[in-house]
LOTORKOL-76347 format. One record per residue: x, y, z of N, C-alpha, C in turn; residue in three letters; residue number from 0. Coordinates in nm, 2 decimals, m for minus. Example, Ala and Ser with C-alpha at 12.3 -4.5 7.8 and 13.67 -1.06 7.14 Angstrom:
+--------+--------+--------+--------+--------+--------+--------+--------+--------+------+-----+
:    n_X :    n_Y :    n_Z :   ca_X :   ca_Y :   ca_Z :    c_X :    c_Y :    c_Z : rest :  nr :
+--------+--------+--------+--------+--------+--------+--------+--------+--------+------+-----+
:   1.32 :  m0.57 :   0.78 :   1.23 :  m0.45 :   0.78 :   1.32 :  m0.33 :   0.78 :  ALA :   0 :
:   1.28 :  m0.22 :   0.71 :   1.37 :  m0.11 :   0.71 :   1.29 :   0.00 :   0.79 :  SER :   1 :
+--------+--------+--------+--------+--------+--------+--------+--------+--------+------+-----+
***
This chain:
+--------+--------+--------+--------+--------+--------+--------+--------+--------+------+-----+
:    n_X :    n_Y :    n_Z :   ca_X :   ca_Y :   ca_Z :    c_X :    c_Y :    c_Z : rest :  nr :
+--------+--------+--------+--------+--------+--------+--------+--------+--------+------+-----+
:  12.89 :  m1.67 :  16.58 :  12.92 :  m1.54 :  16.53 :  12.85 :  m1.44 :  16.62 :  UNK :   0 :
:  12.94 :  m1.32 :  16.68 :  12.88 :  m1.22 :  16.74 :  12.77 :  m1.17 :  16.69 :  UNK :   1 :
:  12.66 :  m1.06 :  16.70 :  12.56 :  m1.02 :  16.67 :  12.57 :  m0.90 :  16.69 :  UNK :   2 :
:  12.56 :  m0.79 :  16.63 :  12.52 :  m0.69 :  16.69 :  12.37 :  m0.61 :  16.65 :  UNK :   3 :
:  12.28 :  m0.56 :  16.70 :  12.15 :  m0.49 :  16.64 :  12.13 :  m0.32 :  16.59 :  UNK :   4 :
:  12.14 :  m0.35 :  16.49 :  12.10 :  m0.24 :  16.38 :  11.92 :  m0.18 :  16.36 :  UNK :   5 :
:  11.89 :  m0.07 :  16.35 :  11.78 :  m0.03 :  16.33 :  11.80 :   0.04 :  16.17 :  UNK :   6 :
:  11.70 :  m0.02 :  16.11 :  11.67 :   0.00 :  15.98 :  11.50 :   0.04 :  15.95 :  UNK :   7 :
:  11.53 :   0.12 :  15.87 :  11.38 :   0.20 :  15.80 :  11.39 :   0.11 :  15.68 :  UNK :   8 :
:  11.28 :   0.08 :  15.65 :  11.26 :  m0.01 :  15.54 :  11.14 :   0.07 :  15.46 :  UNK :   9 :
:  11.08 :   0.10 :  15.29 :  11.02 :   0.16 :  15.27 :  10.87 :   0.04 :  15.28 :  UNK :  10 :
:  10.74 :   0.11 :  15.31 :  10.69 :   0.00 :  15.32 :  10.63 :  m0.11 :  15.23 :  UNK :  11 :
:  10.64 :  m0.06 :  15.06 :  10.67 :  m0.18 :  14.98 :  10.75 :  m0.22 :  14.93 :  UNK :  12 :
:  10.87 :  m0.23 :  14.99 :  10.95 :  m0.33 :  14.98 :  10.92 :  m0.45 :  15.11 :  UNK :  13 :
:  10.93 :  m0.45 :  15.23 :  10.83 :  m0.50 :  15.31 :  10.76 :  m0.59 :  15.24 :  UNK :  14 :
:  10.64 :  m0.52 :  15.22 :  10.49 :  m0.61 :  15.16 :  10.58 :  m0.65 :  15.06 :  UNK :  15 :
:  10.66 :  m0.64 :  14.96 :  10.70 :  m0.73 :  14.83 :  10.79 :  m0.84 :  14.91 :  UNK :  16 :
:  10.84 :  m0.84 :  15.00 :  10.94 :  m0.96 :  15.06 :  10.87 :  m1.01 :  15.17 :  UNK :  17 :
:  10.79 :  m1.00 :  15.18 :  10.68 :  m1.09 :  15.32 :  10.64 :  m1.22 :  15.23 :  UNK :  18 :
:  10.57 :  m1.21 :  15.10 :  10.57 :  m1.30 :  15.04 :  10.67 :  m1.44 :  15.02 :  UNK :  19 :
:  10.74 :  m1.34 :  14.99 :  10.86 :  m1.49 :  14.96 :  10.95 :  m1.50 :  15.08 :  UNK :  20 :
:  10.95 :  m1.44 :  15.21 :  11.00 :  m1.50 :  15.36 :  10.89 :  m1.61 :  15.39 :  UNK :  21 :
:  10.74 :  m1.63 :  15.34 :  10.68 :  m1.73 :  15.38 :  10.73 :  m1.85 :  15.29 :  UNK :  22 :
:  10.76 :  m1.82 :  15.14 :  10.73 :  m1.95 :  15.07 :  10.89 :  m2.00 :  15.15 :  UNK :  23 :
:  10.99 :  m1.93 :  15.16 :  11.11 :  m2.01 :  15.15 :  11.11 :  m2.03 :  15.36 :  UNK :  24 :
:  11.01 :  m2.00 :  15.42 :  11.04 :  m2.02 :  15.55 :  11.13 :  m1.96 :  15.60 :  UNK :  25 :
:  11.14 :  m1.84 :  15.62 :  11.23 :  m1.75 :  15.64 :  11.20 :  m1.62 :  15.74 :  UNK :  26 :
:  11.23 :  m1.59 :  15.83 :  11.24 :  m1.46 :  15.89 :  11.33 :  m1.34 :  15.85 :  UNK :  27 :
:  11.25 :  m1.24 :  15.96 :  11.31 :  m1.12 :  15.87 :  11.44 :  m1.09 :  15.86 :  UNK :  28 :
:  11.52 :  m1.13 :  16.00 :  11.64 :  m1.14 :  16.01 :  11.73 :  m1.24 :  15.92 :  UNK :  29 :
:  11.69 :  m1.36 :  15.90 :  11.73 :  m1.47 :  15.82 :  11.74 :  m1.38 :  15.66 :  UNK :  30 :
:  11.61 :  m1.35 :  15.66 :  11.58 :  m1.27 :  15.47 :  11.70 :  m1.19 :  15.42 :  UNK :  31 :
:  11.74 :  m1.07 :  15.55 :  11.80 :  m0.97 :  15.53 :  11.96 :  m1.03 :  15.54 :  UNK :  32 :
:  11.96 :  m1.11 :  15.66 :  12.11 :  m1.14 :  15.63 :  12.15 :  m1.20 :  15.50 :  UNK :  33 :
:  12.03 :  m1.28 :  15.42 :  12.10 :  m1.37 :  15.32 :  12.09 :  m1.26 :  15.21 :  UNK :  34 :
:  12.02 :  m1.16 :  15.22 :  11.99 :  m1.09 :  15.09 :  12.14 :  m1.01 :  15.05 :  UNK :  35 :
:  12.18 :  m0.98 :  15.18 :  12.31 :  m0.87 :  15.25 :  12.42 :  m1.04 :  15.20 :  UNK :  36 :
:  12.44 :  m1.12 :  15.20 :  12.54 :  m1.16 :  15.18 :  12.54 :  m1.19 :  15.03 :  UNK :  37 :
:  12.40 :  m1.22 :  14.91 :  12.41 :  m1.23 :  14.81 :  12.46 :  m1.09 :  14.75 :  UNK :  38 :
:  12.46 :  m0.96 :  14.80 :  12.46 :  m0.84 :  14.77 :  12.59 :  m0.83 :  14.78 :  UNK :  39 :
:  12.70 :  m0.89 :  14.87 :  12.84 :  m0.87 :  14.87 :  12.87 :  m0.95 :  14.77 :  UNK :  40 :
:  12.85 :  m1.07 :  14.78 :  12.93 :  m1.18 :  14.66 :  12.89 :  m1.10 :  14.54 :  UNK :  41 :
:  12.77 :  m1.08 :  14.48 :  12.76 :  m0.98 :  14.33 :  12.89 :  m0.86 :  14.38 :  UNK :  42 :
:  12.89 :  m0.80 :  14.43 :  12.97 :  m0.71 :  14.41 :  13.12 :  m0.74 :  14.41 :  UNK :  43 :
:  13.16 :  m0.84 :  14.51 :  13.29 :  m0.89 :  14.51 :  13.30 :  m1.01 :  14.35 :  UNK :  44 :
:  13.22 :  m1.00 :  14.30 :  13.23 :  m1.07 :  14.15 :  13.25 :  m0.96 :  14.04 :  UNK :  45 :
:  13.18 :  m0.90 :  14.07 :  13.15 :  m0.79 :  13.97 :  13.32 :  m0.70 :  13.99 :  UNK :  46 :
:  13.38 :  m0.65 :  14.10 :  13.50 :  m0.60 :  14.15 :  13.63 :  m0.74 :  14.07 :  UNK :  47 :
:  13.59 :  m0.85 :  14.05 :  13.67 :  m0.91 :  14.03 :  13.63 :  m0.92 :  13.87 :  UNK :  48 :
:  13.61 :  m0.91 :  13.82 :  13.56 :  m0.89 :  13.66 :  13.61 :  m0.77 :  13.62 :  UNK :  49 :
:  13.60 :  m0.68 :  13.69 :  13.66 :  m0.53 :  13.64 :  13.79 :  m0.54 :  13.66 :  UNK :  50 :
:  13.86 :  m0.61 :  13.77 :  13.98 :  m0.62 :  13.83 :  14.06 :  m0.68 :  13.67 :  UNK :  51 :
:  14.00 :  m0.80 :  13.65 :  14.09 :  m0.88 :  13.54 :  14.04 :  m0.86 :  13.41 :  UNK :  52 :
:  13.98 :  m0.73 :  13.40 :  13.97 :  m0.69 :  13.25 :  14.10 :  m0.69 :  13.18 :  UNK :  53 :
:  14.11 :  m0.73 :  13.09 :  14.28 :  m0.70 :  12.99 :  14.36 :  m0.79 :  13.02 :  UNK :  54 :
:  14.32 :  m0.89 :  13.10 :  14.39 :  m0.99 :  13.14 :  14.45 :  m1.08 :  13.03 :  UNK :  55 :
:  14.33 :  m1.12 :  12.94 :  14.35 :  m1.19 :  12.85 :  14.43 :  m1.13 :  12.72 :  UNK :  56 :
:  14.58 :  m1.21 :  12.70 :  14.62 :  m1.16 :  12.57 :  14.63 :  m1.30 :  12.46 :  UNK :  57 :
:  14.57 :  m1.23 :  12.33 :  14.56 :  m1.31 :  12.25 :  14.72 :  m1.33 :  12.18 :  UNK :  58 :
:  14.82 :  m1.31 :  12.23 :  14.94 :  m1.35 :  12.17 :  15.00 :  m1.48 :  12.25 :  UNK :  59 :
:  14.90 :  m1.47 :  12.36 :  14.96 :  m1.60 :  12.45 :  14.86 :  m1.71 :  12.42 :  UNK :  60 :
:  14.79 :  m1.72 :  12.36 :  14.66 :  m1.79 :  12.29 :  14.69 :  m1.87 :  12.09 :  UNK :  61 :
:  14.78 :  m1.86 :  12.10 :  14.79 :  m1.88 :  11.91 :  14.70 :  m1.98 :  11.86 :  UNK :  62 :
:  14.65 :  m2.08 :  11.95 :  14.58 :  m2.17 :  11.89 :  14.45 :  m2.09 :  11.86 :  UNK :  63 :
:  14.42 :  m1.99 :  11.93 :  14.26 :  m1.97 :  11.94 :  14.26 :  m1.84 :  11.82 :  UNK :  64 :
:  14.39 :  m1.83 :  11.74 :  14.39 :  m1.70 :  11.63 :  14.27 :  m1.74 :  11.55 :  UNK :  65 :
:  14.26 :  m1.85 :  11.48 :  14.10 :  m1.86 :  11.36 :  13.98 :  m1.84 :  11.47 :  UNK :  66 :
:  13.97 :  m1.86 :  11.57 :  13.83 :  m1.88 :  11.67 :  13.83 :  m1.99 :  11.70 :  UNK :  67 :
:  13.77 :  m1.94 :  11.84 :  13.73 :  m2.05 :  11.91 :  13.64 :  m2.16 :  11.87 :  UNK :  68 :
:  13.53 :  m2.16 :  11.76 :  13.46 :  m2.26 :  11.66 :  13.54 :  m2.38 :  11.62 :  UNK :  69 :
:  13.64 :  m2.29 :  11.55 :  13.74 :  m2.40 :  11.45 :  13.84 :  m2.44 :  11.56 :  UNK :  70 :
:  13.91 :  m2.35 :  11.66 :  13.99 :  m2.49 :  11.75 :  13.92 :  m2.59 :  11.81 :  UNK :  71 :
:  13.76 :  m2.58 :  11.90 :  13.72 :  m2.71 :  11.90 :  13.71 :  m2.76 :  11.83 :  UNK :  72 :
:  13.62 :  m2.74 :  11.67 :  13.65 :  m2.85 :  11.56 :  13.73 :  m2.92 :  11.60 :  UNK :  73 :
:  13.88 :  m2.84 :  11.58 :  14.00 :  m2.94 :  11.56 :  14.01 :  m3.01 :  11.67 :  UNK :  74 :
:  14.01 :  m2.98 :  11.79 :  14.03 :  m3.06 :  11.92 :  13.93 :  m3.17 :  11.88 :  UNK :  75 :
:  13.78 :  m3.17 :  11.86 :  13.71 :  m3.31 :  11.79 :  13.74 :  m3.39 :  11.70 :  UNK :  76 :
:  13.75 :  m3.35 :  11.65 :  13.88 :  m3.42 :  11.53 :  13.99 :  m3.54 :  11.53 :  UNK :  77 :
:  14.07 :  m3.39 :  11.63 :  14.20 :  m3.53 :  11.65 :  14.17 :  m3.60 :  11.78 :  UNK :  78 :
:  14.04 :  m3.59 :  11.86 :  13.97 :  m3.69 :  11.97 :  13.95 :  m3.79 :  11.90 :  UNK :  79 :
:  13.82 :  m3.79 :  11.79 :  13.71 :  m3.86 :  11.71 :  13.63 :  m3.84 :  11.83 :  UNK :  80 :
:  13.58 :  m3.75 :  11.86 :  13.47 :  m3.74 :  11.96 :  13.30 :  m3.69 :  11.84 :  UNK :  81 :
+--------+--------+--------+--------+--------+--------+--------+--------+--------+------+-----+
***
């Protein structure tokens, strides 16, 4: 993967709060930041996908689940014998 270098101001305790844990997990600062910056997209590309498929769900396409979801697994145990 290409690289390119960025200059970033960092405030200085956040710094001192993430020095600690680049030692426990053996990590550098570049390593820290890249993984922090990738967990920071997937939350948001999650979060974008949750707002995305709000309303998705229609309970008319669902009739088993009209009493609740409680009482259809009952019944699914049931007619298992689980």
């Amino acid at each position: 993967m290409k690289s390119v270098v960025k200059s970033i101001r960092f405030p200085k305790t956040i710094l001192e709060d993430i020095h600690p844990i680049m030692e426990k997990n053996n990590l550098n600062f570049t390593e820290f930041v890249i993984e922090a910056i990738k967990t920071y997209i997937r939350v948001l590309n999650y979060t974008d996908g949750i707002k995305k498929s709000f309303g998705a769900w229609e309970n008319g396409a669902h009739p088993e689940l009209k009493k609740g979801v409680n009482s259809y697994i009952r019944n699914m145990r049931k007619s298992r014998n689980i």
